[in-house]
N, C-alpha and C positions, 0 to 999 in steps of 0.2 A: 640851272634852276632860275625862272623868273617869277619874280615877283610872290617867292612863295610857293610857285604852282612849278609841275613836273611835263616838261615836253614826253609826247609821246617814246622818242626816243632814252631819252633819260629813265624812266619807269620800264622801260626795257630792260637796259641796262643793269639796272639795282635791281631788279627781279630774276633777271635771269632766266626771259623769257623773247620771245620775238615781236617786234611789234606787229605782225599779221595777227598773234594772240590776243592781244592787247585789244585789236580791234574785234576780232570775233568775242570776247568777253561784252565788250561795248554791245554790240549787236545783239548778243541773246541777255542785254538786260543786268549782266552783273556785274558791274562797274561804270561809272560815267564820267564824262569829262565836260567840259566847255569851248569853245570855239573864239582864239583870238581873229580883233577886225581883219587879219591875214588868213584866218578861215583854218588855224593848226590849232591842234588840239594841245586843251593843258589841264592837268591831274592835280588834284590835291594832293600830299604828301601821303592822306591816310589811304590812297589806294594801294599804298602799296603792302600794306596791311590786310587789304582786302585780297590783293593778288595771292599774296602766302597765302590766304584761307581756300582762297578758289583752290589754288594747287596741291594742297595739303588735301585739302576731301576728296580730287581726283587721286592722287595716290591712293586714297583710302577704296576709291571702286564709286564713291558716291554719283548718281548720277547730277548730271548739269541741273536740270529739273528741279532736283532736292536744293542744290547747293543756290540755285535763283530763289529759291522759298524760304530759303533760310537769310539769305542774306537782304530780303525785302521786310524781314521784321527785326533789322538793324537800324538805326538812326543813320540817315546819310552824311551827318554834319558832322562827326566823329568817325575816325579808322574803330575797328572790332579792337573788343577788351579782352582780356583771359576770362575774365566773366561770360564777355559773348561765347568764347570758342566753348567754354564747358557748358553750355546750355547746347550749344549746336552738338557736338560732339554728344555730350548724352542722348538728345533723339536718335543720331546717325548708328551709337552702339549697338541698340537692337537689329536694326538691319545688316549691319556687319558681323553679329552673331549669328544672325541665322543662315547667312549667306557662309559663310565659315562651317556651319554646320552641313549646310548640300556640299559644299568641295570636299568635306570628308567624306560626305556619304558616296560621291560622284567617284574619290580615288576611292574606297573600299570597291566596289562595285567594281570596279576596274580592273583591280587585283584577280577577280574571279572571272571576270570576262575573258581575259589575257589566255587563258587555259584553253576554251571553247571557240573562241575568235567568231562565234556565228552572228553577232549582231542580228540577231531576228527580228522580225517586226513583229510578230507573236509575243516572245520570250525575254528577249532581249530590254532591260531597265534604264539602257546608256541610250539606246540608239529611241524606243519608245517609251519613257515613263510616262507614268501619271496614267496608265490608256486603263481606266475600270471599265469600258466598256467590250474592252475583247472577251472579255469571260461570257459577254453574250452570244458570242459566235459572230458570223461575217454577216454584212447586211447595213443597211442606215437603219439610224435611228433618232424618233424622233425626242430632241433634248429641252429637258424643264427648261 
């Protein structure tokens, strides 16, 4: 540690992650550093606070997208609180619920495919869902 501030590699290390991450994190925005006059990068302590949150929402499924939005309406000057995470964390529940709710619906569905094995493009809910428009027959159509 110098001067307060975390080498690239150092924040590696304490996270428990690689520094190619580290730098891709940087690249799409969610985490930053500074450049000493030798042109290395150096970390405040509190990313590494940021890195657990980065990692904790990918465990969760959350996409990068979300977790760049969320963590842009953080204070840069401060690592995240348990305050932040349970604000973050409450937006992310509903999406985690409903996403929880298709992989049930997806393994039910599965269970009853397994029998017929025809994956149809007709009939079939795994292979084609969502298709309201086969009930119209074959053909294009023109969509509102």
């Amino acid at each position: 540690m110098t001067d307060g501030f975390l080498t690239v590699g150092e924040v590696a290390l304490r996270a428990g992650i690689a520094v190619s991450a580290l730098h891709f994190y940087e690249r799409e925005g969610l985490i930053g550093s500074w450049r000493t006059s030798g042109n290395q990068r150096r970390y405040p302590r509190g990313v590494l606070r940021r890195v657990a949150l980065i990692k904790t929402a990918q465990r969760l499924g959350v996409p990068l997208a979300d977790v760049r939005e969320a963590l842009a309406t953080l204070p840069q000057d401060r690592p995240p609180t348990a305050a932040d995470w349970r604000r973050l964390s409450t937006n992310w529940r509903s999406k985690l619920d409903e996403r929880i709710g298709t992989l049930v619906a997806l393994r039910d569905q599965l269970d009853t495919c397994i029998g017929c094995g025809c994956l149809s493009l007709d009939d079939c809910p795994l292979r084609n869902p969502d298709d309201n428009l086969r009930k119209e027959g074959p053909g294009p159509r023109l969509m509102p």
